[in-house]
N, C-alpha and C positions, 0 to 999 in steps of 0.2 A: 577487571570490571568491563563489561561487555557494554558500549554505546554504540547508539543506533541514530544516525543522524540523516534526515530529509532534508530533500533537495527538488526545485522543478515546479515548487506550486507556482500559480500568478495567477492574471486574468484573461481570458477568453471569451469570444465572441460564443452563442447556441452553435453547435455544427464543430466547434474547432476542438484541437488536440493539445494535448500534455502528456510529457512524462515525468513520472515520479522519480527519482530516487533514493533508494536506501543503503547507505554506505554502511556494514557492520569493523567494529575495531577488531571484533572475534573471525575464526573462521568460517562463512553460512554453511559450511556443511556440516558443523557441528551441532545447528540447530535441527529440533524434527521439523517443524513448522516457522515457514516467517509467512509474514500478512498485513494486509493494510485495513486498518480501519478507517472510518470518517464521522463525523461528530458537527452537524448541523446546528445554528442558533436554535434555542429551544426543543432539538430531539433528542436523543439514545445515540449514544455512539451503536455505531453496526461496521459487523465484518462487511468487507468489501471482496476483497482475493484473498485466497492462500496458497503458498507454496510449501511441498514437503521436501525433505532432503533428496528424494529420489525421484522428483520431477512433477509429481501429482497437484492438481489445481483443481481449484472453486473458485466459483463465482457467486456472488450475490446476482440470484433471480434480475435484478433491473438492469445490471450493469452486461449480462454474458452478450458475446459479442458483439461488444464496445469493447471492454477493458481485456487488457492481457498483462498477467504478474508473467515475471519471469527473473531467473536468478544466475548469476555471473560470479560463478564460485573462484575464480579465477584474482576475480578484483573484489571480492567480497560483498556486492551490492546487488541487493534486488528491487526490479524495477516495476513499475505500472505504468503500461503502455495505455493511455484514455482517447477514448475518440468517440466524435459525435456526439462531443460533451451537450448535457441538458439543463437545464436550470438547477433542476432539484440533484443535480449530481454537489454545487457549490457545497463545498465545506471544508471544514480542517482536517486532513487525509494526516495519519499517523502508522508509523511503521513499526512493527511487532513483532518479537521473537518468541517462543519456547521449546525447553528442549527435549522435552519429551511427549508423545502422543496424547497422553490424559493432563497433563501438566496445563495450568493455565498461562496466560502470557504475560510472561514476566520482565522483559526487554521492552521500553519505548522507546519512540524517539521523539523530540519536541513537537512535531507537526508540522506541515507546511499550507498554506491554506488554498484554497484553489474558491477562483471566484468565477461564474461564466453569466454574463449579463450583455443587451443590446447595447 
């Protein structure tokens, strides 16, 4: 059984930095895609990054350079690098697997929440 555990939320000042991480018990490179979503009070959770097995990444339109996913197939954990956090970035940042390109995502992991206020 494949668990996906977050790491790295807390709270930040507007302007400041965070990194996520996502420690998988599997090996990431058996996934096609890992990715982060995020899940605000009262919105839709939304993609945030994805990474593919063989390096490729997305961004969510709000976030592209501020955020960087990046993956450590090595130690199994893939990361989001966040900076120039903004208000509306605040929410529960969760970590996502699937293993195949059409496949939906079928790996979580609990969340880690990220708060960014004065």
């Amino acid at each position: 059984q494949v668990q996906l555990v977050e790491s790295g939320g807390g709270s930040v000042q507007p302007g400041g930095s965070l990194t996520l991480s996502c420690h998988a018990s599997g090996k990431i490179f058996t996934f096609n895609t890992m990715g982060w979503y995020r899940q605000a009070p009262g919105k839709q959770r939304e993609l945030v990054a994805t990474i593919s097995s063989i390096g490729n990444t997305n961004y969510l339109d709000s976030v592209k350079g501020r955020f960087t996913i990046s993956g450590d197939s090595a130690d199994n954990t893939v990361y989001l690098q966040m900076n120039n956090l903004k208000s509306e970035d605040a929410a529960v940042y969760y970590c996502a697997a699937k293993m195949g390109p059409g496949d939906p995502y079928e790996y979580w992991g609990q969340g880690t929440p990220v708060t960014v206020s004065s």
